[in-house]
N, C-alpha and C positions, 0 to 999 in steps of 0.2 A: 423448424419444420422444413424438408425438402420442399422442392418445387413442382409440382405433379407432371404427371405428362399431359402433352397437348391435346386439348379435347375441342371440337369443330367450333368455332370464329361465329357466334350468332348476332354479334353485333355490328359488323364488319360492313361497309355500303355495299350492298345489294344483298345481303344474305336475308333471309327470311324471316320473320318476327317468331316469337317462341311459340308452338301449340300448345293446344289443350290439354295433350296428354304431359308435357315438361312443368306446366304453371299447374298441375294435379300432383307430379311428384312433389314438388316445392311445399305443395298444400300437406301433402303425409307426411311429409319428413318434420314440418313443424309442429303434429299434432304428436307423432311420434318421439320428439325431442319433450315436449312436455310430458309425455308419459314417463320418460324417463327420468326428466330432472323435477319432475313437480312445482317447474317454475315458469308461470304464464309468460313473466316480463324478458325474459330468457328464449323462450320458442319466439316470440312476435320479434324482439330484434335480429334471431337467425332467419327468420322470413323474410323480412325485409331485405336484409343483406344478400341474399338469396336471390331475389328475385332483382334486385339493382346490378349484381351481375351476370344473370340471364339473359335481360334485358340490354345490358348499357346503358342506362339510365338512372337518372337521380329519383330514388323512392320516399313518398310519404306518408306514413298512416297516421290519421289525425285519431285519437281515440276518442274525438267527438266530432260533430257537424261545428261548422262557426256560430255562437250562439248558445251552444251548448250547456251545460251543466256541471260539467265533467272538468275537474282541474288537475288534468294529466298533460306535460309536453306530448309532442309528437314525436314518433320514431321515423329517423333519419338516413338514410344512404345514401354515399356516391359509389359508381362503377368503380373497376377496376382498369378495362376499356373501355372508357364513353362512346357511345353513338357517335359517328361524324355532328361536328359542332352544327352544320347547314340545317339538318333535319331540327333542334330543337332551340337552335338560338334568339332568346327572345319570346320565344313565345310559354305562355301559361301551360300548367301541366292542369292534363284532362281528372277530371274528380268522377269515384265511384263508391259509393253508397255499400259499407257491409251493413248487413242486417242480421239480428240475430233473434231469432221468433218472434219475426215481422217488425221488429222496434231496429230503428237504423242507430246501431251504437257507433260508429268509426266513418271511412273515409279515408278512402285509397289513390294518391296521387301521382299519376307518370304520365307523360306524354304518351299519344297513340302515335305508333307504326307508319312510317308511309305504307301506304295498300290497304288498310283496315278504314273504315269508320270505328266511332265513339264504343257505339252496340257493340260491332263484333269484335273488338279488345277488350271488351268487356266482360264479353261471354266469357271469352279463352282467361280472363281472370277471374272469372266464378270460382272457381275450387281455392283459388288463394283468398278472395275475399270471404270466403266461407268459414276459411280455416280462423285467418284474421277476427272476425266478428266470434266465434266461437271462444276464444284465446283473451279478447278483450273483453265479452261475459264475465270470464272466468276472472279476471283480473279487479273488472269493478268488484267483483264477487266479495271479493279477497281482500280488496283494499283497505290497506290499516289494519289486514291480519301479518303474524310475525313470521317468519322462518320458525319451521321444527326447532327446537331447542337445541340437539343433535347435530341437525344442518348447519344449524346460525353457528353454532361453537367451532365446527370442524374448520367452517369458512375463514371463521376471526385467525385461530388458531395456524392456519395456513398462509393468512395474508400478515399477520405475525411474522412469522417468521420466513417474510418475502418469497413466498410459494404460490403461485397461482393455473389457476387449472385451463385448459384449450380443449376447443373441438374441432377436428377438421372434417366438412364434407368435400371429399378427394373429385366429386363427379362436378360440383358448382367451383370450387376453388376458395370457399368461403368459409375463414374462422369464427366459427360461433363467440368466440372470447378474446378477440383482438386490443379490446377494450384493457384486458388483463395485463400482455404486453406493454400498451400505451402509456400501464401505471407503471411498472419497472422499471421503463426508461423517461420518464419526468415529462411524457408528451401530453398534450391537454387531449380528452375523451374526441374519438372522431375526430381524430387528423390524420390519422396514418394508411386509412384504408381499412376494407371491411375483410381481403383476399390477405390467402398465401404472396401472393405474387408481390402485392405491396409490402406485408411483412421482411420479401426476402432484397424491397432499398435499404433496408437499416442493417441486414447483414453485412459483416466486411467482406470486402469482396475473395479473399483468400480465406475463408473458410468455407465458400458453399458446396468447395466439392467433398470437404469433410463431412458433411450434412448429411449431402447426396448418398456417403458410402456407408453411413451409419441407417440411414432407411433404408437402402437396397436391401444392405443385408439380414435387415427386418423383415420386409417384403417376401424374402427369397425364403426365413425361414432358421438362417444361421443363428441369427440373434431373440431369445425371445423378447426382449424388447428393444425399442428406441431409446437409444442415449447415445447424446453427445455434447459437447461443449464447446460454446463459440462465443465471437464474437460481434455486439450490436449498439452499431451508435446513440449513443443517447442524445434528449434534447440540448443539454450544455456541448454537443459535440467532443464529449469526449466517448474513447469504448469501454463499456463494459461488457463482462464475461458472462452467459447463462448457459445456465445447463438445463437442458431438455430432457426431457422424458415422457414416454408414448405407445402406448400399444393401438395396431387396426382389430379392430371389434366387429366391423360389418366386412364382407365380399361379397364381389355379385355372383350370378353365375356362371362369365368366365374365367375367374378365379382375381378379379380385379379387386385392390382394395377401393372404398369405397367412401370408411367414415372411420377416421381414427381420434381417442383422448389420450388427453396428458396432463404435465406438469413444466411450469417454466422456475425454474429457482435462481433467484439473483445472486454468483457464484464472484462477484468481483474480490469481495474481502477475502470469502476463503481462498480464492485465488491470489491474491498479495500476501496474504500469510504463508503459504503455501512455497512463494515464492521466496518470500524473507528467511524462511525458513532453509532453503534448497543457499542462497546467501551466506546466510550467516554460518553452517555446515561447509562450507566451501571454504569458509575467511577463517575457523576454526582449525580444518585442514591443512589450511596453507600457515598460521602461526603456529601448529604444530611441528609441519616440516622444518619448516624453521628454528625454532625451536631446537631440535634434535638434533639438524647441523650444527649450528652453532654451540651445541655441546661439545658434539665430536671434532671439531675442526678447533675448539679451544683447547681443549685435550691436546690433540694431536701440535697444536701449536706450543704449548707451555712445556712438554716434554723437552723438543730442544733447546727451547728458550730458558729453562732451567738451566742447562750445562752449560748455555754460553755465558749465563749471571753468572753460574758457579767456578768455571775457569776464569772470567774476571778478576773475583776474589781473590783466587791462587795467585794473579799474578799479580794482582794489588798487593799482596804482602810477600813475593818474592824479593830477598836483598839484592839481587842482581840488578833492578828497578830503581834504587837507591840513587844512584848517580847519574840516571837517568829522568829528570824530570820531564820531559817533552812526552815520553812512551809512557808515565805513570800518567800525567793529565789523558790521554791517549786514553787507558784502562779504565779509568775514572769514568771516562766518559760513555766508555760501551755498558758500563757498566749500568749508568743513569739511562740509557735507552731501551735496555732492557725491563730496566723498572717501569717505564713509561710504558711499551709497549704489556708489561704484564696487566698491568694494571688497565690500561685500555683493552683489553679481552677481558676480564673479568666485568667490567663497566659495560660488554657489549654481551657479554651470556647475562649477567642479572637483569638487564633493560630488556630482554627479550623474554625471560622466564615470569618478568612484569609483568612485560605486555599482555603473555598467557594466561595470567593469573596464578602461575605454578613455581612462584616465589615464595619457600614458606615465612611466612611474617609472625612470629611470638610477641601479640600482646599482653602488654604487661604495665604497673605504673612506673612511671618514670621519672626520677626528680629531676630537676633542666638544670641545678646551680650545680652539680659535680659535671653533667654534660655539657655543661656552656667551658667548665675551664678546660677539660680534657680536649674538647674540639680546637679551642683557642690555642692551648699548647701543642697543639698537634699539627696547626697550621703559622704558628712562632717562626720557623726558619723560613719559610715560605716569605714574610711580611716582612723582616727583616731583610731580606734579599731583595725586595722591590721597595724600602724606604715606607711601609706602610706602617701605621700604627692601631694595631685591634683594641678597642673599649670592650669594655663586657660589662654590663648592670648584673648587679645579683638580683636573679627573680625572686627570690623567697624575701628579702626590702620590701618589694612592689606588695607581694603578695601577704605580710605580716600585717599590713594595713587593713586588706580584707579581710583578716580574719580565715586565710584558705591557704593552701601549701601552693607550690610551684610544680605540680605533679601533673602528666601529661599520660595517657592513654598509647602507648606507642612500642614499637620494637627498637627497643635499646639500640643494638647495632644499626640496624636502619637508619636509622635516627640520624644515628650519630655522622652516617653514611652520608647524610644528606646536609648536614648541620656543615658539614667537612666540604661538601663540592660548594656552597654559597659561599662560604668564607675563601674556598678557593679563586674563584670565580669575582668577588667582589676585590681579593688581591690584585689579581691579575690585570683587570682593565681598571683600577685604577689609577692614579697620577703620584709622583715621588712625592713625597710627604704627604698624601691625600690620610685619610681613616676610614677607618672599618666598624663599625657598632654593633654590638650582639645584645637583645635583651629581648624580655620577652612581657606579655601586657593580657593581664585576664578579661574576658568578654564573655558574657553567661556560662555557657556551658564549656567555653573554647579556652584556650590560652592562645595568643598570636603570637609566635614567634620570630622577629625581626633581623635581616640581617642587611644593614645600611650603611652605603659604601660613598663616595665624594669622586666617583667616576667621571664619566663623560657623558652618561648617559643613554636612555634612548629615542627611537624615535618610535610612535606608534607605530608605523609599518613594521618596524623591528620589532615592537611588545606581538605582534602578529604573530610572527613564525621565531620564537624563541623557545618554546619547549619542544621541536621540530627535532627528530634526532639529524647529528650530523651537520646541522643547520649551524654555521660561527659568524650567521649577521654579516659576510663579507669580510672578517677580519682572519681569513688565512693567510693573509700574504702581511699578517701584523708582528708578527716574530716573534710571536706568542703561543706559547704548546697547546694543544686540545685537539678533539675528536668532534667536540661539539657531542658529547653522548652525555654531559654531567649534568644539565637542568632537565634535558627529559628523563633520562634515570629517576633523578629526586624527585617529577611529578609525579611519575608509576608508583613510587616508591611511598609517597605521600598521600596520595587514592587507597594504596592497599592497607594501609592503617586507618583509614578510615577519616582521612584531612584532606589539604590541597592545598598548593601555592599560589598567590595573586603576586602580582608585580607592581608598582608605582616608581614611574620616574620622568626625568626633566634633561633635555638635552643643556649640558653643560654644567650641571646642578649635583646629578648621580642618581642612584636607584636605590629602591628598598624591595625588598622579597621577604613575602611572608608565607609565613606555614601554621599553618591551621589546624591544631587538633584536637581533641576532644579532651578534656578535663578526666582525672582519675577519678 
């Protein structure tokens, strides 16, 4: 709720105490407020409030004398602008007797006025305390009867679903339902103030002129309602977001508003969804761009990296060549960089059509004992060339025991994609004469498929940023081929089948990489 305009300083030293005829308006607005809301408890603490910033003063209505019969607290206010502390510090506040057909039900407590006696503040608050005693008739009346059915539902219904209702009197500055607020931001009842003006400390400070321009243009007539959303600190001190909502209902007769209702709705969530949403449409965005380059820039990449493999060839089996050994290893060799490099563009569109999710993946069963030797044979010259020796257990052994096949949930190719970068991987960094282990071990629903190498290891920091694309652990300058794109590959690759890899290793010991996937 905006902050209203200034209206004359009555508590100010030396300004004049309120008259009869401002403590008579106080008095109708609250007999008035019950006519419309049909709720006694509801008019008496806008009165109250009311008259504690009339005043500047701290209000009390007792809803009995001391002694009394009556087991109702007292209603409560402090100002917005207190009186200068001189006039009431320390001393007791002056007591006044409402009555209500001659039987004194309540008890009205503020300090009197410099300038006034007891009587004549007293007077000047006869219409309030008439109102008051009227208001707490009505209330004993009442008590321990329910809310309409109707009311009671509509209320739950709305504090439900973190909705709660306000009243503003634009001419006192005083929300009838501050109380409301209080609850949406985690504050205990009657701490925050009874005014607009208090409500608008817990505003952040860069949103009030947002406020301001969403009431003007209410005011003025542009907007049929008040709406806007902002934000307001709560008692953990952090902000959350509410959105307001409000129409003025009363003007006086120079066209001034006067008394406007509304709605406060606690917009935090939807606002972080809202947000997450505006996020994750962004992060979509941008793996798509991506995405899409990296299609066309492999394209456009493998067209002439095509023709330079393929004159290779030609002049690998040119007899000119022949007598020339130094220019053949020469050929040989552009030839092997080309493969590398083909091969690392295809490792860096699939990692990325991964990441999309727009890799298509054909599940299917899969038996592991013909993929375990195809992979193994397939990475033969590999292990030979670094003095390594690959094991392979036949899984359908392991598994004839149970009584279950060797059969795996998975894309064949994929698979096999993946089966191929471990095996490559666990070559490479390991030691001349080291081994390599392939086999695979049933778990409920799972098969684990293992591939256990006599490396070097690693170190936690390093199991950290290992499926990281691009990422080679610091071992580029080791005189060893990679991109560092072949273990995040296989994780995308092992998610989109519906598995995943774990890691276990020992510096100086080696590692094991397993892959997880669902039983056929």
């Amino acid at each position: 709720m905006p902050a209203p305009a200034p209206a004359a300083d009555t508590t100010s030293a030396g300004a004049a105490p309120p008259s009869l005829d401002q403590t008579r308006e106080l008095a109708y607005a609250a007999l008035l407020d019950y006519a419309r809301r049909n709720d006694h408890a509801h008019a008496l603490a806008t009165l109250v409030r009311a008259l504690a910033s009339l005043t500047g003063d701290a209000c009390w209505l007792w809803p009995q004398p001391p002694g009394g019969d009556l087991s109702m607290p007292p209603i409560h206010a402090q100002p917005a602008q207190p009186r200068p502390a001189a006039s009431t510090d320390g001393a007791t506040p002056d007591a006044w007797p409402c009555s209500h057909s001659g039987t004194v039900i309540g008890e009205l407590r503020l300090h009197t006025p410099a300038g006034l006696t007891h009587d004549e503040w007293g007077e000047r608050l006869q219409p309030v305390r008439d109102s008051a005693a009227a208001l707490l008739a009505g209330l004993v009346e009442h008590a321990g009867h329910a809310l309409p059915g109707s009311l009671a539902l509509q209320r739950t219904a709305m504090h439900e679903a973190g909705t709660y209702v306000w009243e503003w009197d634009l001419t006192t500055d005083v929300l009838g339902d501050i109380d409301e607020g209080e609850r949406i931001l985690g504050y205990p009842m009657n701490t925050l103030g009874h005014t607009q003006a208090d409500w608008d400390r817990v505003v952040h400070p860069d949103d009030h002129a947002l406020i301001d321009h969403a009431f003007e243009a209410h005011v003025r007539g542009d907007e049929p309602l008040y709406r806007v959303v902002y934000r307001a600190k709560a008692a953990d001190g952090h902000w959350r977001w509410i959105e307001e909502r409000g129409r003025i209902v009363e003007w006086d007769r120079a066209g001034r508003p006067t008394r406007m209702f509304g709605t406060q709705t606690d917009a935090t969530l939807l606002r972080e969804l809202e947000q997450a949403q505006a996020d994750r449409l962004a992060a979509e965005a941008a793996s798509s761009a991506k995405t899409l380059f990296l299609s066309r820039i492999s394209h456009e990449l493998r067209t002439p990296l095509n023709a330079v493999m393929g004159f290779a060839q030609l002049l690998a089996t040119d007899p000119a060549l022949a007598a020339m050994p130094g220019q053949r290893q020469q050929v040989r060799m552009i030839h092997e960089a080309g493969e590398h490099l083909l091969a690392m563009i295809g490792d860096l569109l699939d990692l990325s059509l991964a990441e999309a999710a727009h890799l298509p993946i054909q599940l299917q069963n899969v038996p592991l004992a013909p993929l375990f030797e195809s992979s193994a044979a397939w990475c033969g010259p590999q292990a030979d060339g670094s003095r390594v020796t690959i094991q392979v257990e036949d899984p359908d052994a392991g598994a004839s025991l149970l009584h279950v096949q060797a059969v795996v949930r998975a894309d064949p190719t994929r698979l096999r994609q993946v089966l191929v970068n471990l095996l490559s991987n666990a070559i490479k960094y390991n030691r001349p004469g080291g081994n390599v282990m392939l086999r695979a071990r049933a778990a409920d629903d799972e098969w684990h498929i293992e591939v256990e190498d006599t490396g070097h290891g690693l170190s936690p920091a390093d199991r950290a940023r290992l499926f990281q694309p691009f990422n080679r652990l610091g071992r580029e300058a080791s005189g060893i081929s990679g991109a560092g794109l072949g273990l995040a590959l296989s994780q995308s690759l092992a998610q989109l089948m519906g598995g995943r890899i774990t890691v276990q290793s020992a510096l100086g010991v080696g590692s094991t990489f397993r892959v997880s996937l669902p039983a056929a």
